[in-house]
C-alpha positions in Angstrom: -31.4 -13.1 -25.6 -29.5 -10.1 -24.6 -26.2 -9.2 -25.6 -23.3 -9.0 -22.5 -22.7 -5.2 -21.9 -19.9 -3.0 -20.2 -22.1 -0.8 -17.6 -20.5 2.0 -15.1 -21.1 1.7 -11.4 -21.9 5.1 -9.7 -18.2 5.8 -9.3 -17.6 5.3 -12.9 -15.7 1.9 -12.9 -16.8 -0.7 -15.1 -18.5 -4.3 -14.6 -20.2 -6.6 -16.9 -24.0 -7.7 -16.8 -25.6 -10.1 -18.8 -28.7 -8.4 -18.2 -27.9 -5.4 -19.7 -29.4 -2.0 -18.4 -32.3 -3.6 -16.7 -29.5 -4.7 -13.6 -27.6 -1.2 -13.9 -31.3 0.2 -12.9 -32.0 -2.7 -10.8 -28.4 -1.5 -8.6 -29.2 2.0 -8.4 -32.5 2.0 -6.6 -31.2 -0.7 -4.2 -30.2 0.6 -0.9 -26.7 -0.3 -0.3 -26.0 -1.8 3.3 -22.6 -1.3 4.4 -20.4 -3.4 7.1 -17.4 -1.9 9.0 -14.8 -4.5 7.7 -11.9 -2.2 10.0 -9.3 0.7 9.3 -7.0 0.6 6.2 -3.1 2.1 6.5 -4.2 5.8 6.4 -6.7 5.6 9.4 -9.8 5.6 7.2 -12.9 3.3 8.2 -13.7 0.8 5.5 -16.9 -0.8 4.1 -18.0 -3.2 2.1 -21.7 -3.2 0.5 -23.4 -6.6 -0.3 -22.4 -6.3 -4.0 -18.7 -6.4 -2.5 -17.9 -2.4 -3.3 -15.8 -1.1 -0.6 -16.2 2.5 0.6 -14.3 4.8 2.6 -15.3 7.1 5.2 -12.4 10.5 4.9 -14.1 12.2 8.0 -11.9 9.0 9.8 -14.6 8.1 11.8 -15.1 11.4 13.9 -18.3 12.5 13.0 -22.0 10.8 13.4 -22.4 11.0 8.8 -19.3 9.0 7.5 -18.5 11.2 4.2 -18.1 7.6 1.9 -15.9 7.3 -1.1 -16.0 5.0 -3.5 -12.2 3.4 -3.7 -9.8 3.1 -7.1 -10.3 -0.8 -8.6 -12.4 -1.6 -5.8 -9.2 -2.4 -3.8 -9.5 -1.7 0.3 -6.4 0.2 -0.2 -7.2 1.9 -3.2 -8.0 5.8 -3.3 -10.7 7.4 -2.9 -12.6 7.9 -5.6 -16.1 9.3 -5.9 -18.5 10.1 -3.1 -21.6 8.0 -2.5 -24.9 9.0 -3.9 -27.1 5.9 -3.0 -29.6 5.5 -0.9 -27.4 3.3 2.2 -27.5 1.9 5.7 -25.3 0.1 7.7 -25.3 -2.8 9.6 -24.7 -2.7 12.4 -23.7 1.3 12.5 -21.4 3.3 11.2 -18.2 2.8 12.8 -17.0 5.9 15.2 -14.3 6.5 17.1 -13.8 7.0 20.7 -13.6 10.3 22.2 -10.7 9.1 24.3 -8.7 7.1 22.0 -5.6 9.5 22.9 -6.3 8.4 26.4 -6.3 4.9 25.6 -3.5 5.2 23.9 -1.5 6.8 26.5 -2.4 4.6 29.4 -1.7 1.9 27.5 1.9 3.7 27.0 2.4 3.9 30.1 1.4 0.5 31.3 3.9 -0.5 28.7 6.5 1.2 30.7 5.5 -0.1 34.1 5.7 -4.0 32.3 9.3 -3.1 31.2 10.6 -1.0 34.4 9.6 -4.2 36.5 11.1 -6.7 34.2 13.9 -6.0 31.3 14.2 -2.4 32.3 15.4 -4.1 35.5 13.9 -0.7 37.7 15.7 2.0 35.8 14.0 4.9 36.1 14.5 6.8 33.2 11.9 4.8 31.7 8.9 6.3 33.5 6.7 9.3 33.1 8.8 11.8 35.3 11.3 9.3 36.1 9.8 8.5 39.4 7.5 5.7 40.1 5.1 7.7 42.1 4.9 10.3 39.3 4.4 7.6 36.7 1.5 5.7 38.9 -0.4 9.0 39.6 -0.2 10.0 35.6 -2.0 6.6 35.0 -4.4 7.4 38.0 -5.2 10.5 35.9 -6.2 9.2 33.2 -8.0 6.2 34.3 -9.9 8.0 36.6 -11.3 10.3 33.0 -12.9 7.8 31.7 -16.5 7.5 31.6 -17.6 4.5 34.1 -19.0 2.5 30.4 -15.7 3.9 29.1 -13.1 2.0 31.6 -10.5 0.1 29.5 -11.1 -3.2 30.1 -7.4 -4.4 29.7 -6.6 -2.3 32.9 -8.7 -2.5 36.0 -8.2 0.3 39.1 -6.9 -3.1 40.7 -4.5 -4.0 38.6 -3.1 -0.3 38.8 -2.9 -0.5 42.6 -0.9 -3.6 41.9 1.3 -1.6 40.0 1.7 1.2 42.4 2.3 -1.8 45.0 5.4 -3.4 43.2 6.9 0.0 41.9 5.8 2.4 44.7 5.4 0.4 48.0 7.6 -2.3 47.7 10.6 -1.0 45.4 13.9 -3.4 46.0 16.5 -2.4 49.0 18.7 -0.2 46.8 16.1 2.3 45.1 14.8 5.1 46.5 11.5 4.7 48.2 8.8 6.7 46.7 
């Protein structure tokens, strides 16, 4: 019977096999598949492999190749540590961010702002884009209209934006200026 020993994984860490070398080898020729799992604090993609390792990608998810570190004590918030030098896949792919995530981000801003000048914000218009409705509705016109067509948020139809420009454009109350 073989004696327990303390083996390195590729990033140096340590685990313990029962088996000895023969499961140290066994690991290395395996290819590793890795799962998105999501985005820690500092914007990095995060994957776990099927022996539970998680690995970072520091290219943040903006480039085809993730660039995959190793993390300190195998923690998803834990540092990156060594670069990957196994054979690996993923499953189902590599996690990669959208080329209109600013975009996405701003319409959704903005959207924000129309939710709050029609309710709490009760219609004051320093909290739009311009500080005019009709500015504000054409900026998110803009950039809806810049997405792709497989690329439309789905959390804002065109529709739903005319409603918007119908309630703060078209129909403002009595005493605001019309647009």
């Amino acid at each position: 019977m073989s004696q327990a020993k303390h083996l390195r994984h590729l990033d140096g860490s340590f685990f313990r096999s029962e088996r000895g070398d023969e499961a140290m080898e066994e690991r290395k020729h395996t290819i590793l598949t890795l799962k998105f799992i999501g985005i820690d604090d500092f914007a990095c993609p995060t994957y776990q492999d099927q022996y539970g390792r998680f690995w970072k990608d520091q290219n943040l998810g903006k480039s085809e190749n993730p660039d995959l570190y190793s993390v300190t004590v195998n923690d998803p918030d834990g540092e990156p540590l060594s670069p990957i030098q196994q054979e690996h896949t993923f499953d189902p792919k590599p996690f990669r961010r959208s080329l209109y995530e600013f975009q996405y981000m701003m319409l959704g801003r903005l959207q924000s702002d129309c939710e709050y000048y029609l309710g709490y914000g009760r219609r004051s218009l320093s909290i739009l884009s311009g500080k005019d409705p009709r500015h504000h509705i054409n900026r998110m016109k803009e950039l809806w209209q810049e997405f792709p067509e497989d690329e439309k948020p789905e959390w804002l139809t065109w529709e739903q934006l005319l409603e918007y420009e119908k309630e703060m454009c078209i129909n403002p109350p009595v005493s605001e200026k019309s647009c």
